[in-house]
N, C-alpha and C positions, 0 to 999 in steps of 0.2 A: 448706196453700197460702195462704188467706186470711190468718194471725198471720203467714208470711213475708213476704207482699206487707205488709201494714201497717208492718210494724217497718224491715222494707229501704228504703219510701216515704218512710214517715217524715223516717227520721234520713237518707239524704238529701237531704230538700228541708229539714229545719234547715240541714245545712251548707253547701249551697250558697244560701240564702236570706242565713246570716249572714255568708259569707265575699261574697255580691256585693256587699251593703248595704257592709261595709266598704273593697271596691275602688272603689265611688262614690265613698265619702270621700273615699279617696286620690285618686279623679282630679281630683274638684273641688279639693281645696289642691293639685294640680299645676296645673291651670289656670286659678288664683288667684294662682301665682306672677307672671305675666306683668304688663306694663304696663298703664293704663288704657289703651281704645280705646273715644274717644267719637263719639259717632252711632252705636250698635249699638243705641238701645231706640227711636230716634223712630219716630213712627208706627206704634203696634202694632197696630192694625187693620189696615195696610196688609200688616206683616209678617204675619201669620195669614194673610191672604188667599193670600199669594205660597207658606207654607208648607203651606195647604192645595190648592195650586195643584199646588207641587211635589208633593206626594205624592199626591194622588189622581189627578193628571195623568198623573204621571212625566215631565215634561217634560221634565226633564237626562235622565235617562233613554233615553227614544224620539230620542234623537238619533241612537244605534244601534236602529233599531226593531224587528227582533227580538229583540233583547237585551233592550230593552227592554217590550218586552210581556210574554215571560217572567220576568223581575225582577217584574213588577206580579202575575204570580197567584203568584210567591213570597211575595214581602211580604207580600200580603194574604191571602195563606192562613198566614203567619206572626200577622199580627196578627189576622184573624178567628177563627183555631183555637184561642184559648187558653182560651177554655169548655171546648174538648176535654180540657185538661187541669184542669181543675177538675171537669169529669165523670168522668175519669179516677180521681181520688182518691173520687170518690164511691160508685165502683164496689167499691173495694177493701173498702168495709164491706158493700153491698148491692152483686151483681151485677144488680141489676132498674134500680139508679138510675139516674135523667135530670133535668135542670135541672128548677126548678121552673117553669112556667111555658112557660119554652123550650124545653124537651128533650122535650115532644111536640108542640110548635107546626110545622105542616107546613113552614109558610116558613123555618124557622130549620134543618129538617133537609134541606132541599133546600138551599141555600146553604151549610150543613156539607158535606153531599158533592160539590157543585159544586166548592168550593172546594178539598176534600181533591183530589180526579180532575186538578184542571188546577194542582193545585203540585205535585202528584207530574209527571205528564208533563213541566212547566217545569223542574222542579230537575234530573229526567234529561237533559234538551234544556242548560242549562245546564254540570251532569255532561261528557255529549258534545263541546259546546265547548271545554271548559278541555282537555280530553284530547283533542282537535286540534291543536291551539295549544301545547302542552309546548314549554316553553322548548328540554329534550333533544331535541325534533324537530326538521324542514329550517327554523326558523326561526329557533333560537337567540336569539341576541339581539333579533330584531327580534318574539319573542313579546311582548306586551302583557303574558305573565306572568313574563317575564324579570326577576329580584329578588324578587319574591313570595312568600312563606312559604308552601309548597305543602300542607305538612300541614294547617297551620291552615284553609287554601280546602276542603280535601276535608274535613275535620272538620267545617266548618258546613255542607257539602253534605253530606255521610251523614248527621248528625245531622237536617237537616231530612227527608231521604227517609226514616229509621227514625220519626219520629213518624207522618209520613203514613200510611206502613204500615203502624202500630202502629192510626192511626184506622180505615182503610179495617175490619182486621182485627176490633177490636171492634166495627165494624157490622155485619161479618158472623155474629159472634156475639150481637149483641142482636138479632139477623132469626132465629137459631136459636131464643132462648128465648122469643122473640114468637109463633113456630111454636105450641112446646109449651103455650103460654099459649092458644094460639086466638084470638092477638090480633095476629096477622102481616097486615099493608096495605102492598102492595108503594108504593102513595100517600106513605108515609114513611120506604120506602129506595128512592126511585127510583131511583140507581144503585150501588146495592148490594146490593139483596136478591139478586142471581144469586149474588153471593160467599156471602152466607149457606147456601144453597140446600145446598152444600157439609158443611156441618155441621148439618145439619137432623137426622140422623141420628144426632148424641151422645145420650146420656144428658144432663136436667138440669144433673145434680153436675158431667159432664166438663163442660159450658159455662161453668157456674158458676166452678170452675176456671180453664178459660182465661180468662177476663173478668180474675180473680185476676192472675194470671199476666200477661197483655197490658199491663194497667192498668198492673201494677211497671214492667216493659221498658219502655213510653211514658215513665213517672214518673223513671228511673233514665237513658235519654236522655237527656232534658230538662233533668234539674240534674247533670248527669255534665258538659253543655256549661255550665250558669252555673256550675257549679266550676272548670272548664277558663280558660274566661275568667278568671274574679275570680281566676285563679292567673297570666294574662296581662293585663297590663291596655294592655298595648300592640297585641291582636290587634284592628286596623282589621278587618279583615274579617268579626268577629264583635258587636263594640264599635257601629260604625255603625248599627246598628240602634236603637238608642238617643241616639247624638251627633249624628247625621245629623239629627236636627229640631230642636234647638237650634243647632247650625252654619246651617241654612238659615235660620231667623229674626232668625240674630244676621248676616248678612252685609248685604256694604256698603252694597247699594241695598236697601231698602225694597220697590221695584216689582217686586225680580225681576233687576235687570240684575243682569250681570256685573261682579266687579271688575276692569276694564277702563277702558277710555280713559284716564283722570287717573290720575299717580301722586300718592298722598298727601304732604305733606310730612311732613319729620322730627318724629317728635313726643319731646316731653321731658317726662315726667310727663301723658301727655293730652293739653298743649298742645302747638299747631307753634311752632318757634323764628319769633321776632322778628328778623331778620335784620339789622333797622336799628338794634337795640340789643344787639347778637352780643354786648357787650362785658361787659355783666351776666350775662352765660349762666355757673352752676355750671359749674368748670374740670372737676370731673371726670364730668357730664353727659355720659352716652353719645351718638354721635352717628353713629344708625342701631344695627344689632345688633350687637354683637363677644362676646356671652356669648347663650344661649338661652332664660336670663332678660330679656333685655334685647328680647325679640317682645313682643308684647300678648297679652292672655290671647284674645284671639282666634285669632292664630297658634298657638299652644298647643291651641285647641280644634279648631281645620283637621290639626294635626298625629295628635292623638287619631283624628280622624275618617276619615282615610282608610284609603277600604276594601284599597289596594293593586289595583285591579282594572285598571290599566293603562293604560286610556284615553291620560291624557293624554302616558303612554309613546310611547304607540305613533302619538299625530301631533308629537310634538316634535322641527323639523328639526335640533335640534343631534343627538338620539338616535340618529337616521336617517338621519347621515352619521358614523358612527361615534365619536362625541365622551360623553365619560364624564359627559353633562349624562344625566338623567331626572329628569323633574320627580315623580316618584313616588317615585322613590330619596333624593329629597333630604328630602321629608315623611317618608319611614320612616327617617332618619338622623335629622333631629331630636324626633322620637318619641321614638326608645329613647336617644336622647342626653338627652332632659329626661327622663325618666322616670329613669332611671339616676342623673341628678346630682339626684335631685329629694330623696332621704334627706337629701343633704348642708345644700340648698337650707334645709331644712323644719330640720332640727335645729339646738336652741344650738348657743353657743360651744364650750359644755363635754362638748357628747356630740357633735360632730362628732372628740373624739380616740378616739372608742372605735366608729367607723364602719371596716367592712371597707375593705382595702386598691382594690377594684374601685370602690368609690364615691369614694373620695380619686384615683383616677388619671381619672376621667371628671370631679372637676371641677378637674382639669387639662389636662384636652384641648383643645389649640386649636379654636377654631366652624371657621375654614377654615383651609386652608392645604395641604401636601404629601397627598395621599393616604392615606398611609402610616401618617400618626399623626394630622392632622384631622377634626372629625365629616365636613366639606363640604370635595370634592375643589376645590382653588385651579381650577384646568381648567374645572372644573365649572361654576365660579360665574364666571367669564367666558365660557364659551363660550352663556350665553341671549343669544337675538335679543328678549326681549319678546316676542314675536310673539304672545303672549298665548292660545295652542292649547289648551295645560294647562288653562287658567280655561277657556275654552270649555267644552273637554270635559267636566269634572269634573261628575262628578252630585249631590254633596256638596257645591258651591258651595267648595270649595279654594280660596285667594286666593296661589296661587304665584309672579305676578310680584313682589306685594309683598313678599314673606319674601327672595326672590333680591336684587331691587332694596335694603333696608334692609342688606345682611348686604356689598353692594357700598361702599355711603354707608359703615359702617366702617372695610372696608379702603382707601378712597381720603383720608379726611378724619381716620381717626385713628393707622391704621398706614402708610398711602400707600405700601401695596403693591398696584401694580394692571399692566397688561402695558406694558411699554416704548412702546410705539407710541401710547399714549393721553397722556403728554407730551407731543406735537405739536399731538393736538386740542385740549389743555387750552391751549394756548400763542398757540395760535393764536384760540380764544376771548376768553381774555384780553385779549390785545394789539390783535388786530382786529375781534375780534365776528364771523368766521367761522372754520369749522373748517380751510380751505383757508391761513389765515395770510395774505388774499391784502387787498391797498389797500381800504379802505372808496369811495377814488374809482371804484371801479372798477366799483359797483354799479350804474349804468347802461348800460355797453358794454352789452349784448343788445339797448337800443332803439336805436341809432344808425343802424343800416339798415331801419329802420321806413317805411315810405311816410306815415307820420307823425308826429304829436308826440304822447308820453305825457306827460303831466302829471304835475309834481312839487310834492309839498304843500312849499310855501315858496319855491317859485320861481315856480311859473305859478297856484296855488292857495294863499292863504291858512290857508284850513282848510278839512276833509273836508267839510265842510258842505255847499260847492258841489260837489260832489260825490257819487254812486250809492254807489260801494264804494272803499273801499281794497283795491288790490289787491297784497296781502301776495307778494313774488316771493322771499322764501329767500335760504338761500345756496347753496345746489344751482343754482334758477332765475336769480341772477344771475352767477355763477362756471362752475359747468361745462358744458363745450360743450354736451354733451348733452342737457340741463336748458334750455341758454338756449332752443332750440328749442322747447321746450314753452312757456314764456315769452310767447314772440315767436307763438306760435299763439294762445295766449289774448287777447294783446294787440290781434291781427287781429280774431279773433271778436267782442269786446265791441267793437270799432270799427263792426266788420258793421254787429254787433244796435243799435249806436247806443247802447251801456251806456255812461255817463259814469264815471268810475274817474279815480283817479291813485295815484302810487307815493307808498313814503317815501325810495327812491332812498339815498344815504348818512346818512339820518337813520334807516334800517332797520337793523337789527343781529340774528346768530342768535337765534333763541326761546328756546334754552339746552336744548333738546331733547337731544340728542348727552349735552351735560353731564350732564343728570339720571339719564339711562338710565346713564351709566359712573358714577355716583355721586358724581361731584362736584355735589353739593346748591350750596355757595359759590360756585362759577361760574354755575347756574341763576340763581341769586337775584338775581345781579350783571347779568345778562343780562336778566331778566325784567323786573326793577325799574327799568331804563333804557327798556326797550320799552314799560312802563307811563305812566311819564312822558308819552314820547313820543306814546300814545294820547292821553293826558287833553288834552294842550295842542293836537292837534291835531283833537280832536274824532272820534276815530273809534267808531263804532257798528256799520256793517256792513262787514265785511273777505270778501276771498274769496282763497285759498289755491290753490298749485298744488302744494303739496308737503302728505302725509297725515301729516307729523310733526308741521310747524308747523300744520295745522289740528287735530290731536286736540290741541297746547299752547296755540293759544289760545285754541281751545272750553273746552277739561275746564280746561287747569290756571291760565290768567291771573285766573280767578274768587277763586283765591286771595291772589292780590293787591291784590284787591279790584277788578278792571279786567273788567266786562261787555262783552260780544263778540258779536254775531251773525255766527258763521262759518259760510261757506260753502264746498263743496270746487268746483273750478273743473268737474268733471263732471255736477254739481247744478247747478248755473248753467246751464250751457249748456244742459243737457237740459231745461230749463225755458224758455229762448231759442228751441231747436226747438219746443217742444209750445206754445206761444204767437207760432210763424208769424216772429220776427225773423229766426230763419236757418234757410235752406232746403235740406237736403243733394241735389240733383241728380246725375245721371252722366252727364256728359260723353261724349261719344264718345270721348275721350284719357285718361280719367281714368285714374291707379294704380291705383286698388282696384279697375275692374270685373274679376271674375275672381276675386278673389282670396280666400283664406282668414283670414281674424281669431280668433283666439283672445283671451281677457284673463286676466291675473294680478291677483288680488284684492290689493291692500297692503294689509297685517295693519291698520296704524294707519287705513287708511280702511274695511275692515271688520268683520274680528271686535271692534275696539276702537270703532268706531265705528256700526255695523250699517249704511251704504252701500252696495250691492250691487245695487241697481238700475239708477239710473241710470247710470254707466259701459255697462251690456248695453244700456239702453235704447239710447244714442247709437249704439254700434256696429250694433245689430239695422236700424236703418233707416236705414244708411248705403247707397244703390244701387248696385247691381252686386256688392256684396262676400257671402261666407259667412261666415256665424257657426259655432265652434267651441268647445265648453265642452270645457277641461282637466277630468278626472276629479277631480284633488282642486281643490274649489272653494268659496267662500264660507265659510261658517263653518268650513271641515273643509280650507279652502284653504293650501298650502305656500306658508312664507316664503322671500325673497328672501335673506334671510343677511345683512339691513341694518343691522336695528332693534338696539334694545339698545345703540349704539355699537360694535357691530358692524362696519359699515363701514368705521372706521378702524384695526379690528384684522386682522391675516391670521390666517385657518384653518391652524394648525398642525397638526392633527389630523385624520384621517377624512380624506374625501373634501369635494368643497367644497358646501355646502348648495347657492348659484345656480348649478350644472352642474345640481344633479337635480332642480330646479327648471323648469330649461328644457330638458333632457332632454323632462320631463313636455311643456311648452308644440310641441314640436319632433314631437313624436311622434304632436299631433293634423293633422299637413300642415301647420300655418298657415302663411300667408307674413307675416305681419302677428302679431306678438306685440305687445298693447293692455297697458299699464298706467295707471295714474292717482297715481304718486309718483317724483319724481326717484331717490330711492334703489332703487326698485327697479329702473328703468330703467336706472341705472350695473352693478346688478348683473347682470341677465339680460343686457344686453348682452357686459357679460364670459366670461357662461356661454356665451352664442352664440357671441365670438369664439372661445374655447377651443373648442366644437364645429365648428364649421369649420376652424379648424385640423386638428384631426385627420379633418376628410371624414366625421363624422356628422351633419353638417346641413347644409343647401343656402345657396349663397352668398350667393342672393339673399332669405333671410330676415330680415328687417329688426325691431326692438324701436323701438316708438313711441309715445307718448303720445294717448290716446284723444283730445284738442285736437286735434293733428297730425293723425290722418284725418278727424275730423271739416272740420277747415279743407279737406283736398285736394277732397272732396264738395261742399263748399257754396257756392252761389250769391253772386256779388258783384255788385255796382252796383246 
C-alpha cells in the first residue's frame, strides 16, 4: 500500500506541478498581449493595504453577507490548509509524520481543525446554494448562475469538500495511532479525537495503511484539480484563486474605490489622445477596442479573473428586463475569445500557416456585431445603462463599464455603427450643445417667472469671483419641463439661504456626458474643451449641479482637461443649508406632504459612481408631517432608471422596460412622493408612472419629484 501511494503521489504531483507552471506561462504572455495601462503600480503601499484589506476583510465579498462569510472560512481554509498537504506527503513515507515544529504545536492544531470543521460546513452551505439557485430551476434566467460553467463550479466545490474530508479523516486516524502510542491528548484534537475514537480499535498496520491510503486520495484530489485547471486555463472559477490578488492591487484606485465615476480617456499606446493635435495621431491608431488585443493587459487580467459567480448578473437592469446584456457573459466571451485567438496572436508569421483551422476562424471573428457570428452580441453592447452595478458588485474588482464603454468608442468613431436614434443626440450636440437640438437662447426661459433675478456671469456678474457658486443648470435643467422645475426649486432655496450663485445662461453648453457614454469620445472632447475655456475665463472654482451626470463629469472627468472643480450635488448643498439653520423645513397646516409617503430612487451617477446617499435621506427624513419609505433595492444594490449610458435617447427594443420596474419597485412601497436627485431619472420614472397609471396599477395621484421640490414645499420663507 505504502510503494502504491508513493509512486501514484508522486508522479502526479510532477505532472500537475509541470503542466500548471506551464499554464502560468501561457497566461502571463496572454495577458502581456494587451496594451499598456498606466497608473496600475503607483502607490504600492497603498495598494497592499487595499489588498490586504480585501482579503482578510472580504469586503467585496460581505456585500452579500452570508455568502460572504462562508467564501471567508473557504478561502481561508484553502489557503491555511496547504501544510495539510505537505503533511500529507509526509505521511506517505512515515505514517507517525507531523511538521516539524508545527505539527505538534497545540495552537497550530487547533486552528487546523477549526478551520478544516467550518470550510467543510461553508463549502456544503455554499454546495446548498448554488443547488437552489440552478439556472434549470423557477428561476431560469434570472439565476445568478445562468451562463456559468456548472461542472467546473461543482468540480472546485467537490474537490474542496474531498480534501476536507480527506483532513478531517487523517486526524482521526493520527488520534488512533496516538491511542496505541499512549500518547493520545484529546488537548490536540480537540475536535476530532470523537472521529478517531472510531478506529481506536484497528490494528497498527490497518492504521498505518489507511494513513497510506488517505494521504494518496488527498494528494491525487489535489493535483487531479491543478491538472484539471492547467488543462483550462480559462476556468475563472478555479483560476481566481490565484489572479484575484494581482487584479485587486493592480485596479484603478489605489484606496480601494471602485472603477467608477470617471470614464478614462481613449488611450493610444498608454497615452490619452491629444485632441488638440488629433491631426498627428497614427492613421491606423485604434480608437477604443475593435480587436481583443486592442484592451490593456489589464482587461485581459479582469477577463482571466472572473470567477463567473454571477453577482453582477444578477443586479444588472439591462439583464433584468430581459435584454441579452450580462455583464458576466460578456467577461466569459472575451476570456475564451483571447485565449483562443491567443496561439495566433503569440505565433510568427511563418507558423501562423500551420495553426489549426479553429484558431484561424477566432481570429477572424468580428469583437461585436450580430450574435450569431460576433464574440459580443451588437444588442448587448448597446443595451448598458453605465449604471455601474457590475463594478459594484464584483468581488474581484472587474472594471466592466470600461471594457463595454472602449468596445462602444470603436464602433461609433471607427466603424460608426451604433443605433439609429443616437444620430439626433450626436446632431444635436454638435450643432447646439444640447442633446434636445433645442436654441442655446433658450437656456434661461426656467428663470423668467422667478420672483427674482438670477445672475448671469457677463451680464450682471463679471466674473464668478463675486460670486458663492456657479450654479451649473444642464440641459435637462434648462430645456425640459420637468427638470426646469427642479431648476427653479433650487434657485428659490439658495435665494432663501441667502446663497449668492449665478448662471452661465447661454455661455453653458452640455458636459458631453451623453456623448462619452455612446462613445463618441470627439464630440466629448469638443464639448468639454469649450466648457473648459469657459471656466478659466470665467473663474470658476465652486460649481453646484442639479443634474448627477454633469456633477460626476465635472467632478471625475474635467480634471482631465486639466480644469479643477469643486463640485457640489444640489442635495449636499442644501442638506448643509438645513443642518446650518439657513433653511427651515416647517409644516404648515396646508402643507402637501403632511400625511404623505416619500420614498427615493438612488441616481446611479450620484451613488454607486459617486458614493452620495446620505444626504438626499437626510433632507427628506426631516421634512415635517411626511413618511419615509426605503425601496428594497437601494443604494449600492439600488435599480437604474434606464438613463445612463445614453440610454435615454435610445428606445428599449427589447424585454420589458427597465423604468416600469423601477417604479413598479418605487409604487409598491405606498409612496405618494417618489424623491430623486437627477433629471434623467426624474423623466424616466416619471414615464414609468405615467404608463402605470394608465393601466390602473398605480394611484393618480402619485406624483415623481425632485428632493429640491419638497424640500422647498416644507420650508419656511421671509
Amino acid at each position: 500500500m505504502q510503494i502504491l501511494a508513493i509512486i501514484v503521489s508522486l508522479a502526479i504531483a510532477l505532472v500537475g506541478v509541470a503542466l500548471f507552471g506551464k499554464t502560468i506561462g501561457h497566461m502571463v504572455s496572454v495577458i502581456k498581449l494587451g496594451q499598456p495601462a498606466p497608473g496600475r503600480t503607483d502607490q504600492p503601499g497603498q495598494r497592499s493595504v487595499t489588498l490586504a484589506k480585501e482579503t482578510l476583510g472580504h469586503t467585496r465579498m460581505l456585500q452579500w453577507s452570508h455568502i460572504g462569510i462562508l467564501h471567508w472560512f473557504v478561502a481561508f481554509g484553502f489557503l491555511g490548509l496547504v501544510l495539510s498537504l505537505v503533511t500529507a506527503f509526509g505521511q506517505l513515507f512515515d505514517a507517525h509524520f507531523a511538521l516539524p515544529i508545527l505539527g505538534h504545536w497545540v495552537v497550530f492544531e487547533w486552528v487546523t481543525e477549526l478551520l478544516t470543521w467550518t470550510g467543510l460546513l461553508s463549502i456544503l452551505g455554499l454546495i446548498a446554494i448554488r443547488l437552489r439557485h440552478l439556472p434549470s430551476g423557477s428561476e431560469g434566467r434570472y439565476s445568478r448562475f445562468f451562463g456559468s460553467r456548472s461542472w467546473q463550479a461543482y468540480y472546485v466545490e467537490y474537490t474542496i469538500l474531498g480534501v476536507l474530508v480527506c483532513i478531517l479523516a487523517l486526524r482521526a486516524l493520527e488520534w488512533g495511532l496516538a491511542v496505541h502510542l499512549g500518547e493520545a491528548n484529546k488537548w490536540h484534537f480537540p475536535l476530532t479525537w470523537f472521529l478517531g475514537e472510531a478506529v481506536t480499535g484497528w490494528p497498527e498496520s490497518r492504521l498505518e495503511n489507511a494513513v497510506y491510503l488517505v494521504a494518496m486520495v488527498k494528494i491525487l484530489i489535489s493535483f487531479a484539480w491543478m491538472i484539471t485547471i492547467s488543462l483550462n486555463a480559462t476556468m475563472g472559477v478555479a483560476w481566481h484563486r490565484f489572479t484575484a490578488w494581482p487584479n485587486i492591487w493592480f485596479k484603478r484606485k489605489a484606496d480601494g474605490g471602485t472603477a467608477l465615476g470617471a470614464l478614462q480617456p481613449i488611450m493610444v499606446k498608454g497615452e490619452p489622445i491629444d485632441f488638440e493635435n488629433i491631426e498627428e495621431l497614427d492613421e491606423d491608431a485604434p480608437l477604443g477596442v475593435g480587436k481583443v488585443e486592442d484592451f490593456t493587459w489589464k482587461g485581459l487580467l479582469d477577463f482571466t479573473t472572473c470567477t463567473e459567480c454571477g453577482r453582477c448578473q444578477s443586479q444588472c437592469p439591462a439583464w433584468n428586463t430581459d435584454k441579452p446584456l450580462s455583464p458576466k457573459l460578456v467577461m466569459m466571451n472575451l476570456r475564451e475569445h483571447a485565449y483562443a485567438k491567443a496561439p495566433y496572436l503569440l505565433a510568427s508569421e511563418d507558423d501562423r500557416k500551420s495553426l489549426s483551422q479553429l484558431v484561424l476562424d477566432e481570429q477572424e471573428k468580428p469583437l461585436v456585431g450580430p450574435a450569431d457570428v460576433a464574440v459580443i452580441d451588437e444588442e448587448a453592447l448597446w443595451a448598458c445603462t453605465s449604471c455601474g452595478a457590475c463594478v459594484q458588485q464584483c468581488p474581484v474588482d472587474i472594471e466592466h463599464v470600461d471594457a463595454i464603454m472602449d468596445m462602444r468608442r470603436y464602433q461609433v468613431l471607427i466603424e460608426s455603427s451604433f443605433p439609429s436614434e443616437l444620430n439626433g443626440l450626436f446632431k444635436g450636440l454638435e450643432n447646439k450643445g444640447n442633446p434636445w437640438n433645442m436654441s442655446p437662447s433658450g437656456r434661461m426661459d426656467w428663470a423668467k417667472d422667478l420672483p427674482f433675478e438670477v445672475k448671469q456671469v457677463g451680464t450682471d456678474v463679471e466674473t464668478l469671483a463675486e460670486v458663492e457658486y456657479l450654479f451649473w443648470v444642464g440641459c435637462a435643467g434648462a430645456y425640459e419641463d420637468r427638470a426646469k422645475k427642479t431648476t427653479q426649486a433650487v434657485a428659490e432655496l439658495l435665494n432663501i439661504a441667502g446663497v449668492s450663485f449665478a448662471v452661465l445662461g447661454d455661455g453653458e453648453t452640455c458636459t458631453g456626458d451623453p456623448a462619452r457614454r455612446a462613445g463618441n469620445e470627439f464630440v466629448f472632447q469638443q464639448l468639454a474643451m469649450q466648457n473648459a475655456e469657459v471656466f478659466k475665463e470665467t473663474g470658476a472654482k465652486k460649481v453646484v449641479s442639479t443634474c448627477a451626470h454633469c456633477f460626476n463629469t465635472l467632478k471625475n472627468e474635467y480634471s482631465q482637461l486639466g480644469v479643477e472643480l469643486d463640485v457640489i450635488h444640489h442635495t449636499q448643498l442644501l442638506n448643509r443649508l438645513v443642518r446650518e439653520g439657513k433653511l427651515t423645513p416647517v409644516a404648515p397646516a396646508d402643507s402637501s406632504l403632511n400625511g404623505q409617503k416619500i420614498t427615493y430612487h438612488d441616481p446611479c451617477y450620484l451613488g454607486r459612481h459617486n458614493q452620495v446617499y446620505d444626504a438626499p435621506r437626510e433632507l427628506l427624513d426631516i421634512i415635517p408631517g411626511a413618511e419615509y419609505a426605503e425601496m428594497p433595492r437601494n443604494k449600492t444594490k439600488s435599480f437604474c432608471c434606464g438613463a445612463g449610458g445614453a440610454r435615454m435617447w435610445m428606445e428599449e427594443k427589447i424585454g420589458t422596460r427597465i423604468n416600469v420596474n423601477r417604479t413598479t419597485e418605487a409604487v409598491e412601497t405606498g409612496a405618494d412622493k417618489i424623491a430623486t436627485g437627477c433629471p434623467f431619472c426624474r423623466v424616466m420614472l416619471s414615464d414609468g408612472l405615467t404608463a402605470k397609471q394608465a393601466d390602473g396599477s398605480a394611484r393618480e395621484e402619485v406624483e415623481v419629484q425632485d428632493v429640491a421640490q419638497l424640500l422647498l414645499a416644507s420650508v419656511k420663507r421671509g
